[in-house]
Each structure stands twice: as C-alpha cells, then as structure tokens.
Steps between C-alpha positions, in 0.01 A plus 500: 500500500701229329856575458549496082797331390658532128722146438802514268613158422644335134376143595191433365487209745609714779264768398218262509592374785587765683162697385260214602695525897424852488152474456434231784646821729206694605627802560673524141385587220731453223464736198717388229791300447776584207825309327716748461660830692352740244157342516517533860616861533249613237217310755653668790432829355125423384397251783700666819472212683574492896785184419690360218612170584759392236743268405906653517587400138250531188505588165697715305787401681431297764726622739366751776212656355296433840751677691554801242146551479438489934748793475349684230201444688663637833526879283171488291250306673665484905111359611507168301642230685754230311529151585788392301537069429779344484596134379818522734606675817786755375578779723646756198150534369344529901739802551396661205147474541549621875764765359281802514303389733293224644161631563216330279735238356495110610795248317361157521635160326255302254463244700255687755240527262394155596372688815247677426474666877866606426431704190205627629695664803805608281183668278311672794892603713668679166092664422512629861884653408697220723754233382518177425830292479528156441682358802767290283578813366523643789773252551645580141547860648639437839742219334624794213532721795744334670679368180581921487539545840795179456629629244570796610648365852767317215637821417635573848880381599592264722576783726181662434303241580691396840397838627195464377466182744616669758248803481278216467611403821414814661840642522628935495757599218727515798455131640558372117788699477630364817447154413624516127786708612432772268422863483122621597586718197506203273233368697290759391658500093354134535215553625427785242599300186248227679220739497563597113551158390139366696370834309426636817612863464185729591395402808654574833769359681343273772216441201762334248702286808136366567416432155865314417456280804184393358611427139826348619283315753237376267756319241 
C-alpha cells in the first residue's frame, strides 16, 4: 500500500513544487497539502495520514510550528511519522524535534527536495518508525556538542585542568600527588570539583575518570 503523506508548507511555489515531486514517487500517495499549522492539525485529525512532511516555520507565527506540532503529534497521534523541512541547518530546532524522542521523525534541509530518491527514503524510514537526519546537521549537533563540552572544560582552574592532563595521562591520585607535590587529599578535592564542574556527578568513579579523559581529550 502507498505510504499517504499530508504536506504542510506556506509557499505556494514550494507547495506546488513540492506536491508535483511527490507524485512522481510511486510508493506515495500524497493526500492533501495545507498553508497553515491549524489547517494542518485539523487534516491530521480527519485524514490520519502515515507522514506529515512540513516546513519548520508557517503561518500564524512562523516560527516553530513544524516542530510544536511533531511533538503534539508524539502524545496524540505517536503512529504518524513527521518529516520536518528546514531552509537552514540549526541544531536548537534538531534537539527539540529529537527531544522526546526520535522514532518516526526525519529533519532534512530544503535543499534535498531536489532529490527525489532522498525524500522518498526519508518518507518510507520515518513511516516504518526510523530516523532520518540530515548529515550537515548531524554536524550542527556534534559541533554544539563540543561547543558545551568546551565550555564547560573553561570553568576548570589552572590547577584543575593540570590534573586533569595528568589523569589523562594515565596517572593514580598518588603519582599526581607525587609529582605536583601535593596532598592525595587535595588530589582527590580536585578531582571531585572536576567531576561536578564536567557535570559528571552520577556515574561511578572509574565511569567519570573515563568520561573526563574523553571530553578533555576531544577539545
């Protein structure tokens, strides 16, 4: 059976546009296509289409209404699919479409709709309940990820972060106490305030010495 997509987009260009691509897919069939976010909830409800596929920002505010309604979705309708479109990779509005989880939801830029074998697999992965992330944001996220995980590393002293190195390095409490000529008592206060600056306070001991080493490593 084909998979039956409801479009959201303001554009009538895009709309056009974007309709005539869907029909050239064969396994699509595309069952109505609306301007606006209440249009498009209100066809949700009386369509229940398998996928939305819908521009981020439309009328009445053009902000996030694609990503507001993918969450409402998540609660009211969890076995339609969203494929939200977006003009620009920006990783704030990937997170919260991921945020309660990414199951049935695909983030793709604008510019793939010129591939029509792309849109068709984003379509057919988020109908089957998989995800779909456009790789350069994919590189939005992983480049905001380490912006936090730096900025976090910035709040530790210049003390902090020499014993950080040396953990890095493989050493005990004891041999960096030795070699900074220091208590393994304040070692260990170091070490501790390292662990609540990184926000690394749940996990187990050996767990958050791994899991410094790698943020300290990867800046």
């Amino acid at each position: 059976m084909a998979i039956r997509v409801l479009l959201g987009e303001d554009s009538l260009i895009a709309r056009e546009g974007i309709t005539r691509m869907l029909e050239t897919i064969e396994d699509v069939e595309l069952v109505d296509a609306c301007d606006d976010l209440p249009a498009l909830q209100d066809a949700v409800e009386r369509l229940r289409p398998d996928v939305v596929l819908t521009d981020i920002r439309m009328p009445p505010s053009f902000t996030d209404e694609g990503i507001r309604l993918a969450a409402a979705l998540r609660t009211s309708h969890p076995d339609v699919g969203v494929v939200v479109l977006s003009q620009h990779a920006e990783s704030l509005y990937a997170t919260a479409l991921f945020e309660s989880g990414s199951e049935g939801r695909a983030y793709l830029l604008k510019e793939r709709l010129a591939d029509r074998e792309e849109v068709g697999r984003a379509v057919r992965e988020v109908a089957a309940g998989r995800t779909v992330i456009d790789p350069a944001v994919v590189e939005q996220l992983v480049a905001a990820r380490r912006r936090q995980t730096e900025s976090k590393l910035d709040t530790l002293t210049p003390r902090e972060l020499e014993i950080l190195a040396l953990v890095a390095e493989g050493e005990s409490n004891s041999a960096i106490a030795a070699r900074l000529v220091i208590t393994k008592r304040a070692v260990e206060r170091h070490i501790n305030s390292i662990f609540w600056k990184l926000d690394l306070r749940e996990a187990e001991d050996v767990s958050r010495r791994v899991k410094a080493v790698l943020m300290y490593l990867g800046r």
